[in-house]
Backbone bond lengths (Angstrom), bond angles and torsions (degrees), N, CA, C in turn:
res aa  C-N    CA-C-N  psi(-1)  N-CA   C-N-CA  omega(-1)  CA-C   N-CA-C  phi
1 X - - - 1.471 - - 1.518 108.82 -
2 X 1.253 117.56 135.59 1.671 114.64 -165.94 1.952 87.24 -118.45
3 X 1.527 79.34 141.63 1.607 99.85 169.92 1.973 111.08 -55.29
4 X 1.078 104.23 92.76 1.987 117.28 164.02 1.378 117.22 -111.58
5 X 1.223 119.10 -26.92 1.935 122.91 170.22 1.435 109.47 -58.91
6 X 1.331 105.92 133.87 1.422 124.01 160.42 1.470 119.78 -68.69
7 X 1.387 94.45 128.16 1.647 93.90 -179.05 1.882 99.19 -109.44
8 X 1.327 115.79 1.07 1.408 123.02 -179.12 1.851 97.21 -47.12
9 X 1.193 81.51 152.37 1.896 97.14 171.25 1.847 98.85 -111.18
10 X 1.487 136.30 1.21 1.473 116.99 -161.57 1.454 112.22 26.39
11 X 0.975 143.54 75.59 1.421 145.23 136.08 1.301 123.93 -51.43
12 X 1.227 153.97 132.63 1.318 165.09 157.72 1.525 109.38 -30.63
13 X 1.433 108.37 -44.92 1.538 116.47 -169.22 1.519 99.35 -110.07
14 X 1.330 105.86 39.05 1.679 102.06 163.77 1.689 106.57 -80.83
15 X 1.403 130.94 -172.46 1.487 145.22 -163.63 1.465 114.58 -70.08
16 X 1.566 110.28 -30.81 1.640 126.80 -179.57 1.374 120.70 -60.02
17 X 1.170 129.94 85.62 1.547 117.66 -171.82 1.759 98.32 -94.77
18 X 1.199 109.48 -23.67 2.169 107.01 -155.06 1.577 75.11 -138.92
19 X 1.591 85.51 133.99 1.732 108.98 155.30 1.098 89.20 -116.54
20 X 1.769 113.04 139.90 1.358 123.48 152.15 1.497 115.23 -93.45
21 X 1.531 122.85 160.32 1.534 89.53 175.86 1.858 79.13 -137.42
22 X 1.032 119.04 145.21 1.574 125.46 164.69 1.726 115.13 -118.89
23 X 1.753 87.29 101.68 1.596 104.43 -162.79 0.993 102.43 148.21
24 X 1.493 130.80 113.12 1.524 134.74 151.73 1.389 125.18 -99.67
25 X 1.699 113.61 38.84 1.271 92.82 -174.67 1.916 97.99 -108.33
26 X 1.227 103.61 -146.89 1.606 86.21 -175.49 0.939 123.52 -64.54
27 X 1.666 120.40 -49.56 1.720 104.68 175.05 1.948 121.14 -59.18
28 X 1.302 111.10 -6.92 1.414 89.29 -175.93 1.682 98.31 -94.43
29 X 1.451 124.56 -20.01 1.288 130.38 -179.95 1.461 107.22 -64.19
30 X 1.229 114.73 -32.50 1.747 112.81 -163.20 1.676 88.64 -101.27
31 X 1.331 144.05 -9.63 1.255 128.57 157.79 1.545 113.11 -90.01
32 X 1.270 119.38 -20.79 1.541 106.80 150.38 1.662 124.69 -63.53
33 X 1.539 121.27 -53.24 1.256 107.18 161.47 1.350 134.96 -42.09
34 X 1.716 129.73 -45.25 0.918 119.22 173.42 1.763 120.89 -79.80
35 X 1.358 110.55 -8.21 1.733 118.74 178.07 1.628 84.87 -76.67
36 X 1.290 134.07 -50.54 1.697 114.06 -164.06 1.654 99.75 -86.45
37 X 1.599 126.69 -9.97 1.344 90.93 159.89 1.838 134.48 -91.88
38 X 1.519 85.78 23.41 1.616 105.52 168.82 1.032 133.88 -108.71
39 X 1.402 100.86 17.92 1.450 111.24 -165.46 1.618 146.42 106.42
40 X 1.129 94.36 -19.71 1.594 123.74 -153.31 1.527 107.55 -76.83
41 X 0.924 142.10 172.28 1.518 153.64 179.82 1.616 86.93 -119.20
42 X 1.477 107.39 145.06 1.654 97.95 -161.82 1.805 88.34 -150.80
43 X 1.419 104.89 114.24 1.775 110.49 176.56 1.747 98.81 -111.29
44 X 1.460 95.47 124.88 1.740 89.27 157.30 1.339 121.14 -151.93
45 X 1.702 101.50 139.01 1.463 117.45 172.77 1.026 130.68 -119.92
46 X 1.718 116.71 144.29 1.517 110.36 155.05 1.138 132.54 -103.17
47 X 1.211 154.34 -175.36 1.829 156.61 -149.37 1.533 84.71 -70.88
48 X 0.966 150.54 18.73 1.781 116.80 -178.21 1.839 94.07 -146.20
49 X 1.442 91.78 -138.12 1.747 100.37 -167.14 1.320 112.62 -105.18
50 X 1.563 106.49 114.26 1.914 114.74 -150.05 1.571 94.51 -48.11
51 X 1.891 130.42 -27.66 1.437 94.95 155.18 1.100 157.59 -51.76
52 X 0.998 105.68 20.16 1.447 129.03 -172.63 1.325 100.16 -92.73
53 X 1.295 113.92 -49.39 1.761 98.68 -168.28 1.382 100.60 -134.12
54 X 1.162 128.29 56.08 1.341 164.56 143.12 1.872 103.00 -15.09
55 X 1.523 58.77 -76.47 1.921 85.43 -170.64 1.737 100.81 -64.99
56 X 1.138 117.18 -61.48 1.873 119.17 -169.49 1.528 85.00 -53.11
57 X 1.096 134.02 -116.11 1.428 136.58 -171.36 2.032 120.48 2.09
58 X 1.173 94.99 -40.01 1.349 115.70 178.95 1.602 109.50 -85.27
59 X 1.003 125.64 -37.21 1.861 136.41 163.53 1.507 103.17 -87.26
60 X 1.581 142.30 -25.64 0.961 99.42 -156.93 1.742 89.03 -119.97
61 X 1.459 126.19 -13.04 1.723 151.23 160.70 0.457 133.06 -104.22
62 X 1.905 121.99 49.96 1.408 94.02 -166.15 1.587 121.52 -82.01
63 X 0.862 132.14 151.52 1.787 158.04 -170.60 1.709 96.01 105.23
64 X 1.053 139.77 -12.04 1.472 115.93 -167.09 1.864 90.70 -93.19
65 X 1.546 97.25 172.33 1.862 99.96 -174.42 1.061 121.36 -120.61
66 X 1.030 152.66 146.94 1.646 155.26 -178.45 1.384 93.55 -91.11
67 X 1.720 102.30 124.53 1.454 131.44 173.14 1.602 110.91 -138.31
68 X 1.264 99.89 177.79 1.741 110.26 171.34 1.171 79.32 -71.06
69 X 1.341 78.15 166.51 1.951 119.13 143.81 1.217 118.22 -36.77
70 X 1.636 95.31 -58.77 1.831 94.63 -161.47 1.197 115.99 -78.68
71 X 1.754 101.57 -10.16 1.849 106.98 -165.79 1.732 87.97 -82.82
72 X 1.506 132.40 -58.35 1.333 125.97 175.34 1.301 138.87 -57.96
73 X 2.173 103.62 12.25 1.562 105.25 -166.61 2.074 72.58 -109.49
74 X 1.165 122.71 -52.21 1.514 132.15 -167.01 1.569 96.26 -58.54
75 X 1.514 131.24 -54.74 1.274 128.24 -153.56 1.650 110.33 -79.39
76 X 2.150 106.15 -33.13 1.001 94.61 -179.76 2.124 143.12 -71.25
77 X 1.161 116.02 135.45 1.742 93.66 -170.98 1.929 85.75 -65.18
78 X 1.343 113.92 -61.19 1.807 95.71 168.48 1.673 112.92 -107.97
79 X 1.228 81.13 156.64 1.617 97.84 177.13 1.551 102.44 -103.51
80 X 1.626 117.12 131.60 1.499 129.09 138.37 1.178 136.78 -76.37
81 X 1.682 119.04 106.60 1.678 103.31 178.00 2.059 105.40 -97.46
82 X 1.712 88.24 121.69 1.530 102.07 -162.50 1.642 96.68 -94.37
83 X 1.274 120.92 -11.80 1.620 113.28 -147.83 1.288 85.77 -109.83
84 X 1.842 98.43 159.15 1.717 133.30 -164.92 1.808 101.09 -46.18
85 X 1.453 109.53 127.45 1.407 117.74 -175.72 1.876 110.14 -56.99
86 X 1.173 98.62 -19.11 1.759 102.80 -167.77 1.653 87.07 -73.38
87 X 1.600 135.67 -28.31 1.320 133.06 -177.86 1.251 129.65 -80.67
88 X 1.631 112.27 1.27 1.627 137.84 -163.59 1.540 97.94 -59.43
89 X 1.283 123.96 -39.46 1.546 133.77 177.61 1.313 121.72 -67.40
90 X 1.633 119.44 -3.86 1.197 110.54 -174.06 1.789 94.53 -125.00
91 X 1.189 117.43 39.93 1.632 140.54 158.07 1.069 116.60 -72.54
92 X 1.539 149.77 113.63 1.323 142.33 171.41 1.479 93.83 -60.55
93 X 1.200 110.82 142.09 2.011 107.27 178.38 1.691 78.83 -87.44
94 X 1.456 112.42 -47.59 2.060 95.47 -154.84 1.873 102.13 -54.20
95 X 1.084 125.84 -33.28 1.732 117.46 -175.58 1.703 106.02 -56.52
96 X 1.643 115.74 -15.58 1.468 98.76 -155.12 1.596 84.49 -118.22
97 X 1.106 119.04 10.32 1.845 118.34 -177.56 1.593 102.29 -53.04
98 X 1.388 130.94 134.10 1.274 112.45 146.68 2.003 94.64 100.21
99 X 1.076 117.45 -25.29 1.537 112.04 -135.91 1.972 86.97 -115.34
100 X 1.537 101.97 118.23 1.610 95.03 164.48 1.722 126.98 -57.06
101 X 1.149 104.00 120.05 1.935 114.15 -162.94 1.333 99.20 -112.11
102 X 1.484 125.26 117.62 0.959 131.58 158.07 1.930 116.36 -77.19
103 X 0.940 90.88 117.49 2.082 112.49 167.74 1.495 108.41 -49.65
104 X 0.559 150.58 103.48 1.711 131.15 166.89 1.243 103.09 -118.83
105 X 1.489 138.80 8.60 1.530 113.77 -147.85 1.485 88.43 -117.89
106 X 1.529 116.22 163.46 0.993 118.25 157.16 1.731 136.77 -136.34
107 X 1.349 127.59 -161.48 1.454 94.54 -164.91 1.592 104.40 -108.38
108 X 1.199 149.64 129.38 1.437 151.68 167.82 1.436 102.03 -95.49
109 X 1.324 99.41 117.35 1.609 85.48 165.59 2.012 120.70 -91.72
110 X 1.037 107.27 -0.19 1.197 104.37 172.46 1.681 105.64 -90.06
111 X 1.153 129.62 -32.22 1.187 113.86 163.17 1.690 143.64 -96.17
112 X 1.729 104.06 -12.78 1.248 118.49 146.54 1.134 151.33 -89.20
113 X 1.651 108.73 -10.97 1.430 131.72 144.88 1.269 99.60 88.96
114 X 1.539 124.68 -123.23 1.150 116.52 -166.99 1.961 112.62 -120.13
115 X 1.224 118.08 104.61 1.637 128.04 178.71 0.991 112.78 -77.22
116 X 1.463 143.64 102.16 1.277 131.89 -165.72 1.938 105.88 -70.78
117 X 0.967 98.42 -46.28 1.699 135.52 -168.61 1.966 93.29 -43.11
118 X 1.560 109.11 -49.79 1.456 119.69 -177.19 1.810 113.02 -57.68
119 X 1.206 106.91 -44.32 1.435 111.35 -174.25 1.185 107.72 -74.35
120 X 1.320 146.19 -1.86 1.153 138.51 139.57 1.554 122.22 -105.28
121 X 1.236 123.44 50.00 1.113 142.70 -170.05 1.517 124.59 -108.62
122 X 0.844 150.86 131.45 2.111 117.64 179.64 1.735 106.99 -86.79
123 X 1.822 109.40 -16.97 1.209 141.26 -177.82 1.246 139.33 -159.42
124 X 1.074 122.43 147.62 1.595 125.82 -175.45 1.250 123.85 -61.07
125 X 1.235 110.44 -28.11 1.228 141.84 -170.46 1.482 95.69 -86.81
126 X 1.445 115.80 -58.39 1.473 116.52 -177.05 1.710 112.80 -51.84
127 X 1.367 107.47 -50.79 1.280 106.15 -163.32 1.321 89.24 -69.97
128 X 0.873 146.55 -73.08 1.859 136.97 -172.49 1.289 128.39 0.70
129 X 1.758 78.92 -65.71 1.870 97.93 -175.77 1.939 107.30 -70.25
130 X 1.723 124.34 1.39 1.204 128.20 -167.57 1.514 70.71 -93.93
131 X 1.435 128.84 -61.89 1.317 85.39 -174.63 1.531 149.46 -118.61
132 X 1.484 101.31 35.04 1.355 109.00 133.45 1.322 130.40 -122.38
133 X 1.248 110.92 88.37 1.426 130.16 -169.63 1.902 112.32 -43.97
134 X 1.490 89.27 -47.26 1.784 89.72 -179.48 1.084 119.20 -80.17
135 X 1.763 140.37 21.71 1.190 146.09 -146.74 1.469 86.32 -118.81
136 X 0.888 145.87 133.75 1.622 154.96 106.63 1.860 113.14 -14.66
137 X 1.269 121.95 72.42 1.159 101.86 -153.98 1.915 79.99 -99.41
138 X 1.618 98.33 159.97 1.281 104.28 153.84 1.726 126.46 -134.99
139 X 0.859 152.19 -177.27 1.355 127.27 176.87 1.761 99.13 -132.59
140 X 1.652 97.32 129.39 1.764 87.27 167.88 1.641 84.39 -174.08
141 X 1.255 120.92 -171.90 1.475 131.29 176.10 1.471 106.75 79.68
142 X 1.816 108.77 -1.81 2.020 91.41 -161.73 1.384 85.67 -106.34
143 X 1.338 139.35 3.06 1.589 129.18 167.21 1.292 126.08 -108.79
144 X 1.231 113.88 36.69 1.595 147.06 170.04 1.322 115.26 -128.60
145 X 1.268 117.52 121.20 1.673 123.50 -177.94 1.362 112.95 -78.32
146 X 1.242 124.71 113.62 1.592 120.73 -178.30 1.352 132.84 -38.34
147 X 1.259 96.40 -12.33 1.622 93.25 165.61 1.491 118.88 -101.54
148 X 1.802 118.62 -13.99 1.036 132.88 133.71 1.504 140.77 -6.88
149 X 1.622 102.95 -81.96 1.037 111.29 148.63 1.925 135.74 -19.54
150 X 1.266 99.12 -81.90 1.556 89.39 169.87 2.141 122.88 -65.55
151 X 1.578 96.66 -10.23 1.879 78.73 -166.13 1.985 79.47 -88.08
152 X 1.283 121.92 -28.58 1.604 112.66 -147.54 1.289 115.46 -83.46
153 X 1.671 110.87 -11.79 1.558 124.77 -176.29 1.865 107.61 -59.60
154 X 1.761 109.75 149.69 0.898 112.82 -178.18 1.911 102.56 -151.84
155 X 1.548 91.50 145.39 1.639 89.18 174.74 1.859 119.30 -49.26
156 X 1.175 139.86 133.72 1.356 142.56 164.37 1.770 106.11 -20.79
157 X 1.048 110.00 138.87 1.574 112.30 177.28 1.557 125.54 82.11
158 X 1.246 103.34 -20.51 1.557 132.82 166.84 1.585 103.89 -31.51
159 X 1.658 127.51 108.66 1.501 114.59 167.34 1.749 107.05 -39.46
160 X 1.381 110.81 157.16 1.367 128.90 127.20 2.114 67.39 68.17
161 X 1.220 135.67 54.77 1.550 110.36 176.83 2.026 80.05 -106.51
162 X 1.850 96.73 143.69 1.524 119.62 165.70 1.595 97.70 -39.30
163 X 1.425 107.75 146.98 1.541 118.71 173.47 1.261 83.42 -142.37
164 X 1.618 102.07 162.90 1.960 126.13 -149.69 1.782 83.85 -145.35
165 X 1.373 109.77 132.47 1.584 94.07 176.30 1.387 86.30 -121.47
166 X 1.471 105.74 171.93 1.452 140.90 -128.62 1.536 136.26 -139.68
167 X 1.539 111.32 60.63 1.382 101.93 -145.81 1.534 107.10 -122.75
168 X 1.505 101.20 140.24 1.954 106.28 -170.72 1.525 113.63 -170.41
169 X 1.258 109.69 132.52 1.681 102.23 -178.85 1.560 126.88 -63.88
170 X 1.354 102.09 -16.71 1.773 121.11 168.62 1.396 114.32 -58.39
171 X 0.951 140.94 72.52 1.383 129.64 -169.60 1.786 123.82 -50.27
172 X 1.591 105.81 -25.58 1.373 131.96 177.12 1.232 89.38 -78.70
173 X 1.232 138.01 -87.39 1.745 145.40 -166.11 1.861 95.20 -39.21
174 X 1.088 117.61 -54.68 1.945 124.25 -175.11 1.593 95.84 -36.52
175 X 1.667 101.28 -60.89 2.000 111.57 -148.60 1.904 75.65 -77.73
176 X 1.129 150.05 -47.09 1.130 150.22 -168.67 1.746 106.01 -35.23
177 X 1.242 96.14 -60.59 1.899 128.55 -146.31 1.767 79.62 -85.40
178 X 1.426 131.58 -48.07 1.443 133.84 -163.52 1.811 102.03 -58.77
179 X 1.474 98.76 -41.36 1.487 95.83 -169.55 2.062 107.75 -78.88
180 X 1.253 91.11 -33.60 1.505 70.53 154.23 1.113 139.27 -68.95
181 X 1.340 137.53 -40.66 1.210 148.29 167.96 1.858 102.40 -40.26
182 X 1.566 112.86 -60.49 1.519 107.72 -176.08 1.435 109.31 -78.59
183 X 1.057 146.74 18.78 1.500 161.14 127.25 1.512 122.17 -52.03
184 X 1.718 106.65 -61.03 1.558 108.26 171.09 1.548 111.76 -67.29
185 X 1.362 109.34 -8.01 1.705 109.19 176.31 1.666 117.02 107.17
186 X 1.052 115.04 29.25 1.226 109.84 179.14 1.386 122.47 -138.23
187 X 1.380 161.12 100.02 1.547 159.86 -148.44 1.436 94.13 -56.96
188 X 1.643 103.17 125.92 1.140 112.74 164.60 1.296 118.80 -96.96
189 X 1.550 110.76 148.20 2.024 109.72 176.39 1.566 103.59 -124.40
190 X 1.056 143.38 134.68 1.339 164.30 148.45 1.630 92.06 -39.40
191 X 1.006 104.00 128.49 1.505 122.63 179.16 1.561 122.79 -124.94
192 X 1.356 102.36 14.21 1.197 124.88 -155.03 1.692 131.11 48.85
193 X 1.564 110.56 -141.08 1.707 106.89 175.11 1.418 122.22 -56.54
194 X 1.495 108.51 153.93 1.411 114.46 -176.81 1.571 104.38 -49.14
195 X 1.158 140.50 -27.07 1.369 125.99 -178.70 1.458 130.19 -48.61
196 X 1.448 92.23 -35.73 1.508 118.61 -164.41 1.641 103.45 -72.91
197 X 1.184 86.66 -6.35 1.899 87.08 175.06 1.367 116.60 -82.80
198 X 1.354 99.75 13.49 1.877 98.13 163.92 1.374 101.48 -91.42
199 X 1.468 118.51 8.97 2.053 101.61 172.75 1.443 99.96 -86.95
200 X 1.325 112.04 -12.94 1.497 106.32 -150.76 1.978 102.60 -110.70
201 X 1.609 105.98 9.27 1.478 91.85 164.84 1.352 120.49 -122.85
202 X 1.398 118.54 -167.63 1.538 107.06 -151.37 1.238 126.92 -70.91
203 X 1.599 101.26 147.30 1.992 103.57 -162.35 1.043 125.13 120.44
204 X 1.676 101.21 -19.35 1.695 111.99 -150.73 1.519 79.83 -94.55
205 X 1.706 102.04 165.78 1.952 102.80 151.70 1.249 111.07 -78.35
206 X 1.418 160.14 1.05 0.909 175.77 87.59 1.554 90.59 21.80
207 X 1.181 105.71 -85.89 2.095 117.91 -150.66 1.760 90.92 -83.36
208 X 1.428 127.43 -38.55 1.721 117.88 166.41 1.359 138.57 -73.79
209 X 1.624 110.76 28.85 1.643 125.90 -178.24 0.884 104.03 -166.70
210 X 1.494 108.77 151.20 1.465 117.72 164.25 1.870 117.52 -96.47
211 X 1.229 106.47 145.20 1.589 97.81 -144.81 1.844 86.19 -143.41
212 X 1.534 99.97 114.11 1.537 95.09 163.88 2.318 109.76 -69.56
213 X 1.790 85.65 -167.65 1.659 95.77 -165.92 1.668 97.92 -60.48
214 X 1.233 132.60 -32.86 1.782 114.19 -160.93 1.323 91.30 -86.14
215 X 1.179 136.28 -37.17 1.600 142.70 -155.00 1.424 101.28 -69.26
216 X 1.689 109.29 -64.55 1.401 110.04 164.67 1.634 127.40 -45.51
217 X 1.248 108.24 -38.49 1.412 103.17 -171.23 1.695 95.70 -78.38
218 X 0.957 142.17 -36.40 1.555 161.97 -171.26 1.567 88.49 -50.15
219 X 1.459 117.34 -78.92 1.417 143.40 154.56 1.804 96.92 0.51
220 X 1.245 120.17 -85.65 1.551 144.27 -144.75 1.429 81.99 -86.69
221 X 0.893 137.32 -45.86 1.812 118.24 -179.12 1.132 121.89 -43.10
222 X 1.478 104.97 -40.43 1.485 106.02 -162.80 1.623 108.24 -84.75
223 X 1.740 109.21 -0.61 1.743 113.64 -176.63 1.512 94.67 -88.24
224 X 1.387 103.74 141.33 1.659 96.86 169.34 1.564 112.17 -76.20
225 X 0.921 100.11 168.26 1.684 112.24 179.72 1.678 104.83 -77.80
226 X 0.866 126.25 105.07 1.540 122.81 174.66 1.728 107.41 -64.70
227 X 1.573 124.33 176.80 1.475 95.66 -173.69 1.792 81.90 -118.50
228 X 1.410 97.84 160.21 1.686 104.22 178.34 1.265 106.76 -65.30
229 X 1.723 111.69 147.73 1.565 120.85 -150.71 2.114 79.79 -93.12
């Protein structure tokens, strides 16, 4: 049995002060709403001039702020990448060097069409972090439906509360990314290396149920452990 349980406490006064999120469409809007009802200082951008979505951010977050890119890759302690996976290539890797990156995205093929980059990939997640190598990437948030998110959250200790699993070769960036997760309200599980985040995208039982902490971990047993690349 390999260590995947969270031993995080989510504390309020853990290290996370700023989520950045890069993506204003609904899923990055509804993880800004629920990051500022946790407390959080909440920046978000998309590819152009945060006047641009001024107004969406402002109707759809309100307290979080429309910034660049670069101001929400520097300001954030983590970064969210919220926007369409077919756009993963148009990421500066240098803004995300250094910087814990949350994964959230996942792949549609009816709306991302065709990724050449994926089919030789082992994961979505994998190919990402190929190309931003200096990113701390972790993958979690993409097996929760954005509207999810805000109805499924529950105080810590909560029977039967939704758990989000949690997977990244950073072991610092993992326990980082975990305490957010038990902050926005949901039990986090260590899922081990970023590889393993192919249980957790679409298709899987993983990403098609909602699964408290034993179910999930029950879930992840049965994935082998891939070994860190």
């Amino acid at each position: 049995m390999h260590p995947r349980t969270s031993t995080s406490t989510g504390t309020p006064d853990g290290g996370t002060a700023t989520i950045g999120i890069l993506g204003a469409g609904r899923v990055g809007t509804a993880v800004a709403r629920q990051a500022l009802r946790a407390g959080y200082r909440v920046l978000v951008a998309a590819s152009g001039d945060p006047a641009d979505i001024e107004l969406i951010v402002e109707v759809m977050a309100p307290g979080a702020t429309a910034v660049t890119a670069a101001e929400a890759a520097r300001a954030g302690d983590v970064v969210v990448l919220s926007l369409p996976l077919r756009k993963f290539d148009t990421l500066d890797p240098d803004l995300l060097d250094g910087k814990v990156v949350i994964d959230a995205m996942n792949y549609w093929a009816e709306t991302d069409g065709d990724v050449p980059t994926l089919a030789a990939a082992p994961s979505s997640s994998e190919m990402v972090q190929d190309f931003v190598p200096g990113a701390r990437l972790v993958k979690t948030l993409n097996h929760i439906g954005y509207h999810e998110l805000e109805s499924d959250f529950r105080p810590a200790g909560t029977p039967e509360r939704r758990a989000l699993a949690v997977a990244g070769d950073d072991g610092d960036a993992r326990a980082t990314v975990m305490d957010v997760v038990e902050r926005l309200g949901y039990d986090a599980v260590d899922a081990g290396p970023l590889a393993a985040g192919a249980a957790l995208e679409p298709g899987t039982e993983v990403f098609t149920g909602r699964h408290d902490r034993a179910a999930l971990e029950r879930l992840l047993e049965r994935v082998p452990v891939p070994a860190t690349r």
